[in-house]
C-alpha positions as CSV (number, residue, x, y, z in Angstrom):
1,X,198.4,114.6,243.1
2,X,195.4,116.7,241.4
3,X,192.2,115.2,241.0
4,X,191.4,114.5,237.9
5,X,187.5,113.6,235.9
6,X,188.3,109.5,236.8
7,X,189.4,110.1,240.1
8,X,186.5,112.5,242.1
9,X,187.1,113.5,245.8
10,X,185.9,110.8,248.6
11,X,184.9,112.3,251.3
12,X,185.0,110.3,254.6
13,X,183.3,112.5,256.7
14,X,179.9,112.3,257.9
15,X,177.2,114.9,259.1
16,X,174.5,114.4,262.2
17,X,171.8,116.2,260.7
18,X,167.6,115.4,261.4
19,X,165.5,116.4,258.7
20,X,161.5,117.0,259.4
21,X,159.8,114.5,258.8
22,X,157.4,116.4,256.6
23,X,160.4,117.1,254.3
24,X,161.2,112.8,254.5
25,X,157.6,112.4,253.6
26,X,157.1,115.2,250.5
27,X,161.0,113.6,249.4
28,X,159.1,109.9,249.3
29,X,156.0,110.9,247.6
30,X,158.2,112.0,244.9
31,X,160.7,109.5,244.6
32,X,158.6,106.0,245.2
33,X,156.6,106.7,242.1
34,X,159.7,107.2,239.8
35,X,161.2,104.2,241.6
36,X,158.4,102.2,240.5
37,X,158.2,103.8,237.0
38,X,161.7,102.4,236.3
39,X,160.5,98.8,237.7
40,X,157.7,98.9,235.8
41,X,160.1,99.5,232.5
42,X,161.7,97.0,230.6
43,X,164.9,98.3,231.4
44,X,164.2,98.1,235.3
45,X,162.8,94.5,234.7
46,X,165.7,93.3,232.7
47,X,168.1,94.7,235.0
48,X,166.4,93.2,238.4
49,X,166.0,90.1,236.4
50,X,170.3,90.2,236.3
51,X,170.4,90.7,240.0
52,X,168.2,88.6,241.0
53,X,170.8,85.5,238.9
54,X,173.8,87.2,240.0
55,X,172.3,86.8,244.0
56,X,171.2,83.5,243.2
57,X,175.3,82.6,242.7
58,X,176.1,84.3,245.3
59,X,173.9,81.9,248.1
């Protein structure tokens, strides 16, 4: 059956790869800012606000 736009290819296979850590680090200086940027929004507050209920019914 051919894939189609709703159903995209899984792939189950994994890759054993080490990165530098210089290339972890310059890849964290960019990214925890914009994580905190989207906290920081109202969006990002409204929608941790819903996951933190939805884990509270879930306890």
């Amino acid at each position: 059956m051919p894939l189609t736009k709703e159903q995209p290819e899984i792939r189950t296979e994994t890759c054993q790869i080490e990165l530098p850590q210089a290339i972890i680090e310059t890849f964290a200086r960019f990214l925890v800012p914009e994580i905190r940027k989207y906290y920081d929004s109202e969006q990002g507050q409204r929608e941790f606000a819903e996951w933190q209920e939805a884990q509270g019914k879930t306890e």
